[in-house]
C-alpha positions as CSV (number, residue, x, y, z in Angstrom):
1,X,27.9,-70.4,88.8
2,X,27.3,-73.8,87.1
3,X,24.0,-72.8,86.3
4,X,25.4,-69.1,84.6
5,X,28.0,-71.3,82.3
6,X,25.2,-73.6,80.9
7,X,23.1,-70.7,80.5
8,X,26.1,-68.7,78.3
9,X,26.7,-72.0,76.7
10,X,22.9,-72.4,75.6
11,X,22.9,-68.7,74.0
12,X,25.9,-68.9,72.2
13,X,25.1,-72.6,70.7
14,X,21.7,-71.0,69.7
15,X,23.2,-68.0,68.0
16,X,25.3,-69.9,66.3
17,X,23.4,-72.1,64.6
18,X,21.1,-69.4,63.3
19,X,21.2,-68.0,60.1
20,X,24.4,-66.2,59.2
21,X,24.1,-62.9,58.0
22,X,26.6,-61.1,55.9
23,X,28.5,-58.6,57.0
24,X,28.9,-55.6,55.1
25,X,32.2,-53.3,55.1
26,X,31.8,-50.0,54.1
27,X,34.9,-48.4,52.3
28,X,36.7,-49.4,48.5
29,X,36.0,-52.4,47.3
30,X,37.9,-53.8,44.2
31,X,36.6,-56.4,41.6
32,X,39.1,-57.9,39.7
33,X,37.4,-59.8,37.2
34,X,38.4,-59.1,33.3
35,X,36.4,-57.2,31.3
36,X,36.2,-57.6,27.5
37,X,37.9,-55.0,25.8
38,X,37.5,-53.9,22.8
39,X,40.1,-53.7,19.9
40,X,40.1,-51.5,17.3
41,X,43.0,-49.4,14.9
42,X,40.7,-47.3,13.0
43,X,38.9,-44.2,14.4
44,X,35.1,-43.7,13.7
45,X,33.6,-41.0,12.1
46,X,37.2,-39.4,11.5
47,X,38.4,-39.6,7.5
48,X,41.2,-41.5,6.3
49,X,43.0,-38.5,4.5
50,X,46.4,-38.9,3.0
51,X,46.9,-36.0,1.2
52,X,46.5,-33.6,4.8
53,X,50.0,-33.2,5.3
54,X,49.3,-31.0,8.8
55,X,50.5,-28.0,9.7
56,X,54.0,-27.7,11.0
57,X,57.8,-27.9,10.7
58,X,57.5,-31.4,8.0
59,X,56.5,-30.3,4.8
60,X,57.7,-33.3,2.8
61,X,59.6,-37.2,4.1
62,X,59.5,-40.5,2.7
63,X,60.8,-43.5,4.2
64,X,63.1,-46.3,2.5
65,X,61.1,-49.6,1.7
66,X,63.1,-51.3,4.7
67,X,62.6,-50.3,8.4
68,X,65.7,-49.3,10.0
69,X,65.7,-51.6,13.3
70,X,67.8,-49.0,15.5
71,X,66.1,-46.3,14.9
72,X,62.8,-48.4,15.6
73,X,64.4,-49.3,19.0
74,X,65.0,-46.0,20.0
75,X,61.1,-44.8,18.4
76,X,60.4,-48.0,21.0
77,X,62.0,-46.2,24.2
78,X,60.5,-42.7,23.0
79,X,57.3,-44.3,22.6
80,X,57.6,-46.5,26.2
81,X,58.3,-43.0,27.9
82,X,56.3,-40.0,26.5
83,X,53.7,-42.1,24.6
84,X,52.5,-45.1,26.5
85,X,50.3,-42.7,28.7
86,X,47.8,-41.9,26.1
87,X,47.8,-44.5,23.2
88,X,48.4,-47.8,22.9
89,X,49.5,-50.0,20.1
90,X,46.1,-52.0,19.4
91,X,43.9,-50.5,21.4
92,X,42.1,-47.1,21.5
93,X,42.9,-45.1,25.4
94,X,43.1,-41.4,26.0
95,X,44.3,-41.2,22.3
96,X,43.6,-43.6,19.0
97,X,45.4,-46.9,18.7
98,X,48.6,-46.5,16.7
99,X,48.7,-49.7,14.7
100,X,48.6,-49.2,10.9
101,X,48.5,-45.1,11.4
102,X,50.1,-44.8,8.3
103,X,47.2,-46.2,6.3
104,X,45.1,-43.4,7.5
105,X,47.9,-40.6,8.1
106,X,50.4,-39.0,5.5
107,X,53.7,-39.1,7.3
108,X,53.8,-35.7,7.4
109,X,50.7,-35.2,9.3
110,X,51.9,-38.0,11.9
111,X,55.4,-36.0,12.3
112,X,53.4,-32.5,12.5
113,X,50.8,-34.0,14.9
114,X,53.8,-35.3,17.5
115,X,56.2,-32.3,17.4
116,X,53.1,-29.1,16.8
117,X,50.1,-30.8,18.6
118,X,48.9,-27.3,19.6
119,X,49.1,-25.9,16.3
120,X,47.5,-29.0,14.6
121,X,44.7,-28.9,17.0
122,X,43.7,-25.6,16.2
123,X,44.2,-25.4,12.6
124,X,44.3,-29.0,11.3
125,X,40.6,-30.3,10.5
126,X,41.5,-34.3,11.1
127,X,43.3,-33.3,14.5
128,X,40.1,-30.9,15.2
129,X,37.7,-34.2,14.6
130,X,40.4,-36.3,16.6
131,X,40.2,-33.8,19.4
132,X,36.1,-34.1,19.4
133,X,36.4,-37.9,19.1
134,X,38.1,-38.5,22.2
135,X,36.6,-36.7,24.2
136,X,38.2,-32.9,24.0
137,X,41.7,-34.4,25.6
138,X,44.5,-32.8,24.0
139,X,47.5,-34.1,22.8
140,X,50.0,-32.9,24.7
141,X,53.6,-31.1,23.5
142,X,56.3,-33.6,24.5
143,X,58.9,-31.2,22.9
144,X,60.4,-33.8,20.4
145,X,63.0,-33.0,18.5
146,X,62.7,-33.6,14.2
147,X,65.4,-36.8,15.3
148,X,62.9,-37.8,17.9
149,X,59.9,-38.0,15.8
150,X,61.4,-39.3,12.8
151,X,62.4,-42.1,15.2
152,X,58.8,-42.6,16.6
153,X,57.7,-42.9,13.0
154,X,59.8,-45.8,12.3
155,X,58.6,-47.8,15.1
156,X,54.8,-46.5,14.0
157,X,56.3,-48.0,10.7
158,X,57.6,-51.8,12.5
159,X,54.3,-52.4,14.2
């Protein structure tokens, strides 16, 4: 029996000091490390056009010199909860960065675009450029009311 145990003892002391191997598990596997990403407010290859007005309910606005902070706030939840999905502020996602949308977007085209985005996308030749920018993903309705964009527009305005 003595003779068995040194023999075990032998094996596993001369596995073990041989050369590890690594082990490797199949399934997800998830690397965290950052990537750089890219910033950028102004679309390529689509024109800065101010005088498109779009095609919908706005025909004409223009907003006061100062930014009205509540109705920012409440553009801010709107924008937190129907929004967030596709765009972001600085960055481009599913949809262009928002950031400084008003130097390449009359108002009226920015309002048109968030309450018709079916209509603009088949009649409006910026939104039709937009749509082939990004990859043919559509802007979806979020049924806003006039009240609702008009108070995404001012927080579009703040940032």
């Amino acid at each position: 029996m003595r003779k068995i145990f040194i023999a075990l003892a032998l094996v596993g002391l001369m596995t073990s000091c041989g050369e590890k191997k690594e082990e490797k598990k199949g399934g997800f596997e998830m690397n965290r490390t950052k990537k750089e990403v890219k910033t950028t407010t102004v679309s390529e290859g689509v024109p800065v056009d101010m005088s498109n007005k779009g095609v919908g309910p706005i025909k004409s606005i223009s907003f006061p010199e100062a930014i009205d902070a509540d109705l920012a706030a409440k553009g801010k939840k709107l924008f937190n909860s129907a929004c967030v999905a596709c765009h972001m502020v600085d960055q481009r996602l599913i949809g262009p960065a928002l950031k400084g949308v008003f130097e390449r977007r009359s108002p009226e085209w920015v309002m048109n675009m968030m309450l018709n985005p079916d209509g603009m996308l088949k009649e409006d030749p910026i939104a039709k450029a937009l749509l082939k920018e990004y990859n043919n993903a559509i802007m979806l309705n979020q049924n806003l009311s006039e009240d609702d964009a008009r108070s995404l527009a001012e927080y579009l305005r703040s940032l």
